[in-house]
C-alpha positions in Angstrom: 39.0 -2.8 -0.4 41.4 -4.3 2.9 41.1 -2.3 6.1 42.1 1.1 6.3 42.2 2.5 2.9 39.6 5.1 2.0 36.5 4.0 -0.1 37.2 5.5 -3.6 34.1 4.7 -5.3 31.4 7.0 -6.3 28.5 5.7 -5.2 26.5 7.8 -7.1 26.9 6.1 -10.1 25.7 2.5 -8.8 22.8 2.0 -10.1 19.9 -0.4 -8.3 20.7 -4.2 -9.3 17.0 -5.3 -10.8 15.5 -8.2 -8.4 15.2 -10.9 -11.2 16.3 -14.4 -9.4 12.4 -16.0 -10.0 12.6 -14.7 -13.6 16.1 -15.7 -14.5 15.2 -19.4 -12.7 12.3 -19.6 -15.3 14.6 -18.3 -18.3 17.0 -20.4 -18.2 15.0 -23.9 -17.0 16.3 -24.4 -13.6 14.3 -26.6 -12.0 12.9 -25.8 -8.3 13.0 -28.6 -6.0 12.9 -27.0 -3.1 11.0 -23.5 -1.5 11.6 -22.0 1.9 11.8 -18.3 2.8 10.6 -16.1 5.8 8.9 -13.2 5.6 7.9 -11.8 2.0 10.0 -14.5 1.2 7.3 -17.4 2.6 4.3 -15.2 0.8 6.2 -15.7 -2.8 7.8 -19.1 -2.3 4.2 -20.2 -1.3 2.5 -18.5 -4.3 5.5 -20.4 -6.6 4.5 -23.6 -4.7 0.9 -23.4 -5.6 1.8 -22.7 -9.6 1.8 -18.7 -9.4 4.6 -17.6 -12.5 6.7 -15.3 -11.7 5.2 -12.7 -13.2 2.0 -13.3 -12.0 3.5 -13.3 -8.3 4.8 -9.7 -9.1 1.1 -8.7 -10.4 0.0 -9.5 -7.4 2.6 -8.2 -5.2 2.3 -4.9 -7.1 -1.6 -4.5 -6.4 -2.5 -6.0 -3.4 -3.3 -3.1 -0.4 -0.4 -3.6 2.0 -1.3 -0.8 4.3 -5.0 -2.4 4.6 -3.5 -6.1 4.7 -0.9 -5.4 7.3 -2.8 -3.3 9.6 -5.2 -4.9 12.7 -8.1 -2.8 11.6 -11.7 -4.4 10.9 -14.5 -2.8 9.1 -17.1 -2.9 12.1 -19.7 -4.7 9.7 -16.7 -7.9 10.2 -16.9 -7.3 13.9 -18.9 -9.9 16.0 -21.6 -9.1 17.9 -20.4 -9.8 21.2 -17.6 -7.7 20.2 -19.3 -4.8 19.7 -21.3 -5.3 23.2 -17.9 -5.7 24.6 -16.4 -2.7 23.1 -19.3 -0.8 23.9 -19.0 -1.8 27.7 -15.1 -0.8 28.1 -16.6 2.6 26.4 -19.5 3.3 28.4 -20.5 3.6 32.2 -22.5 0.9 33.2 -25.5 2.7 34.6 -26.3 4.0 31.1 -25.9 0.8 29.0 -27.9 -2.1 29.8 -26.2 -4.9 28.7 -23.5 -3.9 30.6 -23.4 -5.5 34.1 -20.4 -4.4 35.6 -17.3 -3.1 33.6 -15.0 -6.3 34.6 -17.5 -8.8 33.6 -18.1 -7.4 29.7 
């Protein structure tokens, strides 16, 4: 399509192109010399690298818990004790928690 003529496809009956470059590199015997990629792209280059299939990259992919992964939340029984003390003192007035000494100090 050159520049100004009207886009004449329907694009409603383009269907998703399937993601298969790993697989089709294993089908047909392409060796990989090389891996780089950023992103999700580092995370499955690296698994490759390490002697993950392809398949076994999407396993993974498909049930790891990207919400829990990706998010900066700790289960407070991973939480340090000096962490806690120190959350506890940005949380509480000093004059009713002991190990607090002053609130710039915690």
């Amino acid at each position: 399509m050159s520049y100004g003529q009207e886009n004449t496809q329907d694009t409603t009956k383009v269907k998703e192109r399937p993601k298969v470059a790993l697989y089709f590199l294993e089908e047909v015997g392409i060796p990989i010399d090389y891996i780089a990629g950023t992103s999700m792209g580092s995370i499955v280059g690296g698994m490759y690298a390490l002697g993950y299939s392809s398949s076994e990259i999407l396993e993974v992919i498909n049930n790891v818990d990207w919400d829990r992964l990706i998010s900066n939340d700790v289960e407070r029984k991973y939480i340090s004790f000096a962490n806690k003390v120190e959350k506890v003192c940005m949380m509480t007035p000093t004059a009713f928690h002991p190990s607090c000494r002053r609130p710039d100090t915690c």
